[in-house]
N, C-alpha and C positions, 0 to 999 in steps of 0.2 A: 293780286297782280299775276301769280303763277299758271291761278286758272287760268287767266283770259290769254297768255302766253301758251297754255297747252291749247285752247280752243281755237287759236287764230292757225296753230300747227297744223291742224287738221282741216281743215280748209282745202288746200293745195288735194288731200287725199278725196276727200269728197267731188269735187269737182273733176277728177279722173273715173271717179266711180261713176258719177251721174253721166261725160260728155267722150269717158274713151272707147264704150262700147258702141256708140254712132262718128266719132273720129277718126279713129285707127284702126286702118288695117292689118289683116293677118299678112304676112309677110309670103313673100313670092316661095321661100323654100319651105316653108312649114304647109302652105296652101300643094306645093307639088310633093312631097313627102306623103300628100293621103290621096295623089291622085286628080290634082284638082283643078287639070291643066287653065281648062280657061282661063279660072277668077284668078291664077298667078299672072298670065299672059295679062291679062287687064292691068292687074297693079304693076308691070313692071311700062304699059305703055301708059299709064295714067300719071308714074311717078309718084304714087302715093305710097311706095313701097319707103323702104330707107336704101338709098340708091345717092347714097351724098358721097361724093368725087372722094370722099375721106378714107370711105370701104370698096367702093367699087372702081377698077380700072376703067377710063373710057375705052369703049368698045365701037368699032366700028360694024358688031351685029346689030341686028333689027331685034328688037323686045321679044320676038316670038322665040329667034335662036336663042339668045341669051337665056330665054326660059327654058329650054329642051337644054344646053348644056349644062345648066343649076338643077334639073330634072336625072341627069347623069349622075353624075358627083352626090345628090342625094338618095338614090334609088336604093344602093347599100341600105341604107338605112331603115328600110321598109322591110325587109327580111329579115333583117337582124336588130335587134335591139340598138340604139346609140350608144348605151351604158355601157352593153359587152362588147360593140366594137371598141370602145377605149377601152376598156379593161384587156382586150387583146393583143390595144395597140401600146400599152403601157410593158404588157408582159414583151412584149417582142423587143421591145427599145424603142418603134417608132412615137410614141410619144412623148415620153420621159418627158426630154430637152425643151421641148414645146409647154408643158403642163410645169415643166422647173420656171422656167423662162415668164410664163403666165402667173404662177402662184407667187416667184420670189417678188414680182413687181406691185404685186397688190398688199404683197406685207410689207414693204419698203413704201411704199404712198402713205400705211396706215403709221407704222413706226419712227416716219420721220419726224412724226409730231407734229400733224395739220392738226389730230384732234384739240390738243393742247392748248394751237394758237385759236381754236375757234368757240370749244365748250367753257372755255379758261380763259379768252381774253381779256373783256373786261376787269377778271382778278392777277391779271399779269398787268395791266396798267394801273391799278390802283397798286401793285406791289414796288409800282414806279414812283408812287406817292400822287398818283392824278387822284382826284375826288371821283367819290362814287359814280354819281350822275354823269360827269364827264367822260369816265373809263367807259359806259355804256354806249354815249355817243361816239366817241371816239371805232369801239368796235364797228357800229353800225357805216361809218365811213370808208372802215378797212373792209370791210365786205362787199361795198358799193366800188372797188377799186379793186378787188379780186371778180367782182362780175364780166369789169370792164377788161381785165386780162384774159380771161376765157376766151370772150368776143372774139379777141385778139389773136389768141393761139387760133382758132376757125377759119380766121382767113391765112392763119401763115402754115398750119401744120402742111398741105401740102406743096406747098412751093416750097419750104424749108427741107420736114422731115423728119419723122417722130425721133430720130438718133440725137440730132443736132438740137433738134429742142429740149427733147429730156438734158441732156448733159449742161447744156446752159441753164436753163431752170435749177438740176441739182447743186450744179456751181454756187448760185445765188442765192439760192437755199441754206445754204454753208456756211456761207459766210452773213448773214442774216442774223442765224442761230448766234452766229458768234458775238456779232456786232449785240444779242440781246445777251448773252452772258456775261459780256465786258460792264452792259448797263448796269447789273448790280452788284457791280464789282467797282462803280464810281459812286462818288459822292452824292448824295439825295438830289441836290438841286441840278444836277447834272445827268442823271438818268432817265429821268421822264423823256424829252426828245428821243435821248438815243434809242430808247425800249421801240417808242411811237416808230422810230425809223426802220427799225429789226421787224418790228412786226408787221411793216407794210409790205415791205420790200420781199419778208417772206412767203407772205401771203398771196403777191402778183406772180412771184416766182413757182410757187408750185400751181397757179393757175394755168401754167403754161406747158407743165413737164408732166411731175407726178400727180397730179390732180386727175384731167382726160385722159393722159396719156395710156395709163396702163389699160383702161376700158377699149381704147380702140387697137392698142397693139392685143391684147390678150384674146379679142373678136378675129383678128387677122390671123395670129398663126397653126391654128387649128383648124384641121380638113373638115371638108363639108359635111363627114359621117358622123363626125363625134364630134362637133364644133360645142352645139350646145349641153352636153355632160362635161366635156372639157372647161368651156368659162364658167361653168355653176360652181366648179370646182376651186376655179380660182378665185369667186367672188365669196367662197364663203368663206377662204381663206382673208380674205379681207375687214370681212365682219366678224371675225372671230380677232384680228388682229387689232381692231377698233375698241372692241370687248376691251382688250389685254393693256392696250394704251388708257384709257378711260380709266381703269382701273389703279393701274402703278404712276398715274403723274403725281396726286399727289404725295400719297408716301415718299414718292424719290424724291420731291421737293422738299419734306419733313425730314429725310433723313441725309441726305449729301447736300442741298442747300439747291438755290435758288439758278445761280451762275454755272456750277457742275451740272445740272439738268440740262440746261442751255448748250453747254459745252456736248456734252453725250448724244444727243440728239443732231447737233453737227457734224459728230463724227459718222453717225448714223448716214446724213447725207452723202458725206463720201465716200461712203460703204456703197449709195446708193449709184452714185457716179461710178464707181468703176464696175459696178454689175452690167450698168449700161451699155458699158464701151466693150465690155469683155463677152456677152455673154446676149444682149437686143440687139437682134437683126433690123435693117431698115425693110418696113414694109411698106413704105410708101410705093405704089404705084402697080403693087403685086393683086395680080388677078383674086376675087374673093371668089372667081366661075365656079373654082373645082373641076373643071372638065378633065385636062391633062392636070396630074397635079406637078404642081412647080418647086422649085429648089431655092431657100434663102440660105446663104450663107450665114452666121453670126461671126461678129468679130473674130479676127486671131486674137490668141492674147499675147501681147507682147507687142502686139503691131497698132497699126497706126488708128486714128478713128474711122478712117474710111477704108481700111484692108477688109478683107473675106478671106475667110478662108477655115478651115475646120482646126477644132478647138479639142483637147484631151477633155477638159471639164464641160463646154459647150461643143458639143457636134452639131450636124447639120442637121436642117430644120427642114420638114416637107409641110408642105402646107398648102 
């Protein structure tokens, strides 16, 4: 059964390999980075670039301008390395808060313990006393129900607001975690639901917040010259975070129990929530042009969820 479970894995990877070098295009700033005016101009009137309302501010330019200002804000970049302008912009300060801001958000996705509920579920509901075959089905449900909140967060992240969806999501997240630590902390016949509940509830929760979220915020606050050494940076802090969860669940299960894992990883959320309010800017509706580059405030700390204003631990953000 393992095999056919690795083999059907790779599926998804094969069929990018055979259908994305005739599918997808190279993107309008990577095509103007070597010069390549047209075939950008094309992809941005064709639409076939990534141009979804999520990354890019509606503009009332014509695709060609919009190209010549992504052509601006990129240009740096042609001369100089991307690497070393981050590495310049790190040494001066202008990046720091940007690269803290991006890297703390993708270790806090990985350490709140999505892996746990996903590589581990099935053995989190049989530790609820559900039967084998059932724990499997039962995952397979919860995952069909975390698709369905993705979905969900696409059409609301910008009518919403990556601020106000992350903090909800982490809210619910929270108390998720808890509501699945209480479970074995109750009597047998009475844990199973509650587990089933913690783990749905968690599950649609970070579909919303920490799941997308940190990938489109972390693309947003980074300038057009070092955007991409900037998010590789953060992404790898991510998979090395995933490493690090994967690794200590279950010992810490072995060695503090079942309910304290639960509990720790809630607190983890909270930890998660107030990074968001103190320290993620709202980037919803911020130019991704680069032409001028623009000013996001991050939260005060101390102030309210919707204050701005500069921060001792978080300062301002260029982007």
């Amino acid at each position: 059964m393992w095999r056919l479970d690795l083999g059907l894995s790779a599926a998804p990877a094969l069929l990018q390999v055979l259908l994305g070098p005739f599918w997808l295009p190279e993107s309008p700033a990577w095509l103007m980075k070597r010069h390549q005016h047209s075939s950008s101009s094309t992809n941005f009137s064709s639409g076939t670039a990534s141009t979804s309302p999520a990354l890019v501010e509606p503009s009332p330019e014509s695709p060609p301008a919009r190209a010549s200002t992504l052509l601006a804000a990129a240009s740096p970049a042609t001369e100089e390395s991307s690497w070393l302008l981050l590495w310049k912009a790190l040494r001066s300060g202008e990046a720091r808060v940007a690269l803290g801001v991006g890297a703390g958000l993708q270790l806090l996705q990985q350490i709140s313990g999505i892996n746990v509920a996903v590589y581990y579920g099935p053995k989190i509901f049989t530790l609820a006393h559900f039967s084998k075959h059932f724990s499997i089905l039962l995952s397979s449900a919860v995952s069909l129900a975390q698709l369905a909140a993705t979905l969900l967060l696409a059409l609301l992240v910008d009518k919403v607001g990556r601020r106000i969806m992350a903090l909800i999501g982490c809210a619910l997240m929270a108390v998720s975690l808890i509501i699945l630590g209480l479970a074995f902390c109750m009597p047998e016949e009475d844990a199973g639901f509650l587990a089933l509940t913690g783990v749905l509830i968690y599950r649609v929760a970070f579909s919303i917040s920490l799941g997308p979220l940190p990938y489109i915020i972390t693309a947003e606050i980074f300038p057009a010259a070092y955007r991409a050494p900037g998010v590789s940076l953060c992404w790898a802090v991510n998979w090395l975070s995933n490493f690090g969860v994967s690794l200590t669940f279950l010992p810490m299960l072995n060695t503090i129990g079942d309910a304290a894992t639960f509990f720790i990883y809630a607190g983890v959320c909270l930890l998660a929530m107030v990074f968001v309010w103190a320290c993620v800017p709202e980037t919803n509706g911020v130019s991704m042009d680069g032409g001028a580059a623009s000013t996001v405030s991050t939260p005060r700390l101390g102030g309210g969820s919707g204050g701005t204003g500069v921060s001792a631990r978080c300062p301002r953000l260029v982007v």
